[in-house]
DORORO-589249 format. One record per residue (C-alpha): x, y, z. Coordinates in steps of 0.2 Angstrom, whole numbers, plus 5000, padded with zeros to 4 digits. Layout:
XYZ/...
END
This chain:
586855156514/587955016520/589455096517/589055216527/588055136541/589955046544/590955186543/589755246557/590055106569/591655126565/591755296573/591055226588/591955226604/590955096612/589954936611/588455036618/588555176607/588755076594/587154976599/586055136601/586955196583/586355026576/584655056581/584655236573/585355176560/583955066556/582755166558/583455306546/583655146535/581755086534/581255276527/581555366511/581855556512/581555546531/579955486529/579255306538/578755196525/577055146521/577354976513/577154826521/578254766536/579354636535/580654566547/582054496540/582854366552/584654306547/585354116549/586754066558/588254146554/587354286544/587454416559/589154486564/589554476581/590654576591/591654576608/590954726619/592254716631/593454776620/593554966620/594155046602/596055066606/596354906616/595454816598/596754916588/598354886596/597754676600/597454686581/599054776578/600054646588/599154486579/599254576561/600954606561/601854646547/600954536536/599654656532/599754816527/598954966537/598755076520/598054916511/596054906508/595754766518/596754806537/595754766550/596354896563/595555026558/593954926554/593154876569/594154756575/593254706590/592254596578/592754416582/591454396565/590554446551/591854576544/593454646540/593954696556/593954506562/595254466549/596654496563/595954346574/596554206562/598254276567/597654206586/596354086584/596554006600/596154186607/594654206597/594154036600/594354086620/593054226617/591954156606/591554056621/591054206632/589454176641/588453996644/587953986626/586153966632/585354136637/586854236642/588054296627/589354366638/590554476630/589954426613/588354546604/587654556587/588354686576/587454716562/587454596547/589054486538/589554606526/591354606515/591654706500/593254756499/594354786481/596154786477/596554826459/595454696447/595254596461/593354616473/592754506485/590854546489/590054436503/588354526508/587454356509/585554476512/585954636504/585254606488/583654546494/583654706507/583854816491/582354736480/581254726495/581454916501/581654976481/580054896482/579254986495/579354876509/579654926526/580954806532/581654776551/583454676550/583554556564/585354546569/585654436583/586854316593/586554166582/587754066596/586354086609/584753956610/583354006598/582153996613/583254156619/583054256603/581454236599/581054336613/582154476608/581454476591/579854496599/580554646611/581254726593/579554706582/578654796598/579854946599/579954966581/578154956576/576854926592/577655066604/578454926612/576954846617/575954686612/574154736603/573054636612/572054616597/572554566577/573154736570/572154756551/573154676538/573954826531/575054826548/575254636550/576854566545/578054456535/579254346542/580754306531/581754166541/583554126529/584053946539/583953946556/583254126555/581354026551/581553896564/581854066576/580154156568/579153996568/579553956588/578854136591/577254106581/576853956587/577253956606/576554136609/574654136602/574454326602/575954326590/575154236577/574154386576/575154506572/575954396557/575354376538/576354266533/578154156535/579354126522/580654016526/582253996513/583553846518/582553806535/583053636542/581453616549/581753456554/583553476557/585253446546/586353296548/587953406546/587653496562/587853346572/589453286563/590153466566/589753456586/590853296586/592153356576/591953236560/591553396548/592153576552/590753716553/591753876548/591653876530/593153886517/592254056511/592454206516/594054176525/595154036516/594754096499/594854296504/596554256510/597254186497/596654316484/596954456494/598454426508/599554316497/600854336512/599754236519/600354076516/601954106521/601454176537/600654006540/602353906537/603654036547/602354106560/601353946564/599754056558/598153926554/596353986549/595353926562/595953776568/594853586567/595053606588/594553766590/593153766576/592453606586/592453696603/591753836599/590253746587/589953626604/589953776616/588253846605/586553786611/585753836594/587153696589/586153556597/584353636591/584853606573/585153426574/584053286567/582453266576/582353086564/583452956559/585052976550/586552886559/586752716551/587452586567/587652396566/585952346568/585352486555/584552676557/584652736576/583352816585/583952986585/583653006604/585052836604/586152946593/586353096605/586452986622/587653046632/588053206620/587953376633/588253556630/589953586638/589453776646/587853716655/588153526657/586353506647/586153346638/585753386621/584253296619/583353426632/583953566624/582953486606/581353456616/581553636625/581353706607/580253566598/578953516610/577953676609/578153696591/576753626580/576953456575/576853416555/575253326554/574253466565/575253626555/574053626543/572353646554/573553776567/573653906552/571953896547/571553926562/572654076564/572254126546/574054136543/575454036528/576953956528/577953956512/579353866510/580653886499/582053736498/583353696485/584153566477/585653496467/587053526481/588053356488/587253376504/587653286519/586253156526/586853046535/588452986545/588752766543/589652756560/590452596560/591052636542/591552816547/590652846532/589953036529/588352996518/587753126504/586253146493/586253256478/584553316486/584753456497/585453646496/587553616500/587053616520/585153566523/584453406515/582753436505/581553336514/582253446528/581953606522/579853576514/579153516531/577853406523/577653306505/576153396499/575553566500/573953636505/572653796506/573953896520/575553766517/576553816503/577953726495/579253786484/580853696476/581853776466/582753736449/584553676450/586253776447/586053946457/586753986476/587053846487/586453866505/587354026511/586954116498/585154066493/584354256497/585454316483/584354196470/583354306458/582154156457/581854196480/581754376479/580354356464/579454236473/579554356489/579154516481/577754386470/577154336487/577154516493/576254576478/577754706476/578254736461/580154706457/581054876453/582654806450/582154666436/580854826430/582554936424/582954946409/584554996415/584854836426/586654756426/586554586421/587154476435/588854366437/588454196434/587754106449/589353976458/588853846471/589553876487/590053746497/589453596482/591153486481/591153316484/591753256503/593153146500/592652976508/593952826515/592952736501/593652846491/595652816495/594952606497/594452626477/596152696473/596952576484/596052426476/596652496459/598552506466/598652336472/597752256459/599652186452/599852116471/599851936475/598451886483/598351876501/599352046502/598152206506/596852056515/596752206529/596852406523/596952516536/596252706528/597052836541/596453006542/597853106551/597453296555/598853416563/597853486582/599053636584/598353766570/600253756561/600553706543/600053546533/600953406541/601453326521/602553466510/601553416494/602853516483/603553426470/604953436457/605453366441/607053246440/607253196423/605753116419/605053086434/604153176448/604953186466/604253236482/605453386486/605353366506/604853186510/604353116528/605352986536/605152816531/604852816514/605252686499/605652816488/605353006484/604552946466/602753046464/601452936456/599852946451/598052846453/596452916449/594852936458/593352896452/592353026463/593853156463/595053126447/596853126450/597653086467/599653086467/600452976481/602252906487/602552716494/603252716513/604152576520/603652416528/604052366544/604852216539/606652236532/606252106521/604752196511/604852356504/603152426504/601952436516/600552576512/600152726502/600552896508/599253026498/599853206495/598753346499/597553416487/596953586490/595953596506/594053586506/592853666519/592653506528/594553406527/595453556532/597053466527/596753296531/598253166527/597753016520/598752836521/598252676514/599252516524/599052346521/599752176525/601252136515/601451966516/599851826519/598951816535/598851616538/599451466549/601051466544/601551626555/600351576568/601851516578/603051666580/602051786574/602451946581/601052056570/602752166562/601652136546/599952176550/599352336543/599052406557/600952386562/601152476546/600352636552/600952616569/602752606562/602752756549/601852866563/603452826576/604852856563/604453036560/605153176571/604453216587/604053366584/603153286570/602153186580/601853296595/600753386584/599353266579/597653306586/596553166573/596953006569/595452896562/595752716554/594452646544/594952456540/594552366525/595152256511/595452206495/594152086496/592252166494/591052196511/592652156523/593752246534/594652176549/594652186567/596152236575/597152066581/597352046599/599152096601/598852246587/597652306601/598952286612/600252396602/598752526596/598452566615/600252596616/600552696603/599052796607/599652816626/601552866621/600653016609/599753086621/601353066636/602353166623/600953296620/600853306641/602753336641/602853446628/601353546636/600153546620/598653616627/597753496615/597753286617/597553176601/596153106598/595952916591/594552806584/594352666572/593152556564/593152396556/591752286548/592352106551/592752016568/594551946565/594351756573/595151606570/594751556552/596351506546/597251666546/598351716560/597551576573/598551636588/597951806591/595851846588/595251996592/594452006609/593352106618/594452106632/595752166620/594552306612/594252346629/596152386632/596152516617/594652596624/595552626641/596752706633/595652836623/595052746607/593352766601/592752616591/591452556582/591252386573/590752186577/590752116593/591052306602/589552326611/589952416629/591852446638/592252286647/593752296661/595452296652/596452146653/598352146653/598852096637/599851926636/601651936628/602051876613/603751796605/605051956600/604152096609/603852186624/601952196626/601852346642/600652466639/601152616647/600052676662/598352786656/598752946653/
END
């Protein structure tokens, strides 16, 4: 049926007739033989993501011959998988999107169509995310709700697919939901009184798709009605951490899978396309803007505490001060109360639905490193073992205890993570349980058995504690007094090219060498530390800044990229020589760490530098609980070296601007290191002019910058704010 429905749509000629083909379609798809079924109803309501969306103002042939133009000659028209002849005005959800991540910035620009609000634009749903495609051996299968379709309608149910513009505000949808329920069921009018049970209906809400149902239930009164019942699957009732660290651009929100790994197992030229035609799957830039410019975005945030500052948990209401949605110029937090006010609170939820003679069931699982918090002076993302890959547990069960009309459900460890949980055998028995349907499928003898469940998105996020451990372990042989201040750089390329580090290696006698080293490097020798969190971790030396010293931090080599590092580079710099009195007189900081950083970073190429987008310092130390402030005239140098990256991005014309923060856990004050120099808060203040986000002691609010005084052997001019 699928197949075939796709094919259809395929043949369409527009957006509109492929609309009214959808709706057709659906119908012929909720009968047997022709005939309407009988079963029970059920509305099947998609998370974010699940729905493919598509651009309507792209007609058939202007799709093709963009597609045709991104495509290249890096896929093959007769191959299985080229998306020109396969709806390629999706921008997501199926094959015919594949040719955007040959323009991401294009697709980025249209993913943004409308306000993000209550006006889509350009962009309308297109049915559900569906890929199954085959080349040789080789299958990739991604129909995150087509299984469960299958078991409910094999079943008997009669089952509406709710496919909808997940970018839009919840409040919006749940009134088209409402609009589809009526035309499919009602005559396209509301009953103005409960319908017998045999024609109310079951809510199946995966993610986002139950906060969707539930805001309809419980804001329109005459809706609660018409429901029996509401199951939700992976709901973050009360919101998921990761969506705030998405919107700000610490995590990506695009996962690895489909695209990363379908790409690499099925357009192998692929990876060279990247490095000769500059091709990147979506961007860290472009994934932020476009995550930013959703309002359902801001509705899955947090409505509790989970951003450790420096007096301990914020008030999540502190948290999103000052955060807006760019397209409507909303602060975020009126965007949560628009959807959460008139929803039901948790202590009343239990007296509401026996009221309405109505259930909840929720259905949450567990297992999955799942983010659940964000330590912002750390620039720490925190994780708990707790949660589904995405949504933590006590997120997804609304309430510790069940009741009479509140069910709660947790399910057993080691199936489908979060994107994939409505493929579970363990959901779809409790649904057709709850149902009382009986399970065809499971009932055949002549059922397949099924490929062994994977987790999704269940790997570990690599952490600056985690590069601090290996450093601790590299300079244990050190003398003391040298790595007193680490500075743990993230550094992420802003431009969609290729990884900024070569990670290939080659074998020179015994020893392993870095085949296409950086600038500034000790030696091209590979070596090895090991992670306790990830295992192996190879890494080179890069030079000090003093002539007289040959290291001056760690430079670690790629891994594989995760869903949320998307290539990250890490460096480890430290002080080389001891920080105390005796250079106090004519210091000139050329052996702080952070001079380190500053000093690799400007003796690569330009073309190297120009195309930074993220640099993040963490600073810490060999010592336990103790990270360093930037010294006053490292402040100094930091706003200039922050000022000159973004003048050469402005003069190259990047249409992106670097963006800088750094954290620190120890106000550097006289205490018989470096007595000359303390940090500041006039001299924070000079690095926040210039574009750096901090967080740590004694940086409270943006005091007037100060000019910086000069020190002995260096010029101290910051150039002019960009």
């Amino acid at each position: 049926m699928y197949v075939w429905v796709f094919e259809r749509l395929g043949q369409s000629q527009d957006i509109e007739e492929q609309k009214r083909e959808i709706n057709e379609l659906g119908n012929l798809a909720r009968s047997v033989d022709g005939r309407p079924r009988k079963g029970p109803r059920v509305v099947l309501i998609p998370g974010v993501l699940g729905s493919a969306i598509a651009d309507r103002s792209l007609p058939p042939a202007q799709a093709r011959a963009i597609c045709e133009k991104n495509v290249g000659r890096w896929i093959s028209s007769s191959g299985p998988f080229y998306p020109c002849s396969r709806q390629p005005e999706l921008l997501w959800g199926g094959i015919g999107s594949l040719h955007w991540l040959f323009d991401a910035t294009a697709w980025g620009e249209r993913m943004r169509s409308g306000n993000g609000w209550d006006n889509g634009g350009n962009v309308v749903p297109a049915g559900l995310f569906e890929i199954d495609i085959r080349l040789g051996s080789t299958r990739i299968e991604l129909k995150p709700y087509a299984s469960l379709i299958t078991a409910l309608r094999q079943a008997g149910a009669d089952v509406l697919v709710f496919s909808y513009d997940w970018r839009l505000s919840n409040t919006h949808n749940a009134a088209l939901l409402a609009r589809e329920i009526l035309r499919t069921w009602f005559g396209g009018t509301l009953p103005q009184v409960s319908p017998p049970q045999e024609q109310q209906i079951t809510f199946i809400g995966h993610s986002m798709g139950g906060l969707l149902a539930r805001y309809l239930l419980e804001t329109q009164p005459l809706w609660a009605g018409l429901a029996r019942r509401l199951i939700t699957i992976g709901t973050p009732h009360h919101g998921a951490p990761q969506t705030f660290l998405h919107f700000i651009g610490r995590t990506f929100p695009f996962p690895r899978r489909p695209y990363y790994e379908w790409v690499d197992a099925l357009v192998p030229k692929l990876a060279a396309a990247q490095r000769s035609a500059g091709a990147r799957l979506l961007p860290a830039p472009v994934q932020t803007a476009v995550f930013k410019s959703m309002a359902s975005a801001a509705e899955l945030m947090p409505v509790y505490k989970f951003v450790q500052g420096k007096s301990g948990l914020e008030a999540y209401r502190d948290t999103y001060m000052g955060q807006n949605h760019p397209p409507t110029g909303k602060p975020v937090l009126d965007i949560i109360d628009n959807l959460r006010r008139r929803m039901i609170d948790d202590l009343q939820l239990e007296a509401w639905l026996r009221m309405r003679k109505l259930d909840y069931h929720c259905l949450a699982a567990t297992g999955v490193e799942t983010v659940s918090g964000y330590d912002r002076d750390r620039d720490r993302v925190l994780t708990t073992r707790e949660g589904d890959g995405s949504v933590p547990l006590s997120s997804a069960l609304p309430v510790h205890t069940a009741s009479s009309r509140l069910h709660l459900k947790t399910l057993a460890t080691g199936g489908h993570a979060h994107a994939r949980l409505c493929e579970r055998k363990d959901v779809q028995a409790y649904i057709l349980g709850t149902l009382r349907l009986r399970d065809v499928a499971s009932a055949s003898p002549h059922t397949a058995h099924a490929a062994k469940p994977k987790d999704a998105f269940g790997e570990q996020l690599i952490q600056p504690d985690d590069f601090l451990a290996m450093a601790r372990s590299i300079l244990s042989g050190k003398p003391p007094g040298v790595g007193d201040v680490l500075c743990i750089t993230r550094l992420m390329a802003g431009d969609g090219g290729g990884p900024l580090i070569d990670a290939e290696t080659e074998r020179v006698g015994t020893k392993f060498m870095l085949k296409n080293p950086p600038k500034h490097i000790a030696g091209r020798e590979v070596f090895s530390v090991k992670s306790p969190r990830h295992g192996p971790f190879q890494y080179i030396w890069i030079s000090s800044t003093k002539s007289t010293i040959s290291h001056g931090g760690m430079l670690f080599l790629p891994k594989k990229p995760r869903p949320h590092e998307l290539q990250a580079v890490y460096l480890v710099t430290f002080n080389p020589e001891r920080l105390d009195k005796r250079f106090a007189d004519a210091c000139t900081n050329a052996h702080h760490a952070e001079m380190q950083l500053v000093g690799w970073v400007e003796k690569q190429p330009w073309d190297w530098r120009v195309r930074l987008g993220t640099v993040l310092i963490s600073n810490r130390s060999r010592k336990k609980k103790i990270g360093y402030s930037p010294c006053a005239h490292c402040c100094d140098d930091l706003a200039k070296f922050l000022a000159a990256l973004k003048d050469l991005q402005r003069r190259t014309g990047r249409t992106f601007e670097v963006e800088a923060g750094m954290t620190w856990l120890t106000l550097y004050k006289y205490a018989g290191i470096c007595p000359s120099h303390p940090t500041t808060n006039a001299s924070l203040g000079l690095m926040h002019s210039r574009g750096w986000k901090l967080g740590g002691p004694c940086w409270a609010t943006p005091p007037p910058a100060q000019q910086p005084t000069r020190r002995p052997g260096r010029d101290s001019t910051v150039p002019a704010a960009p």
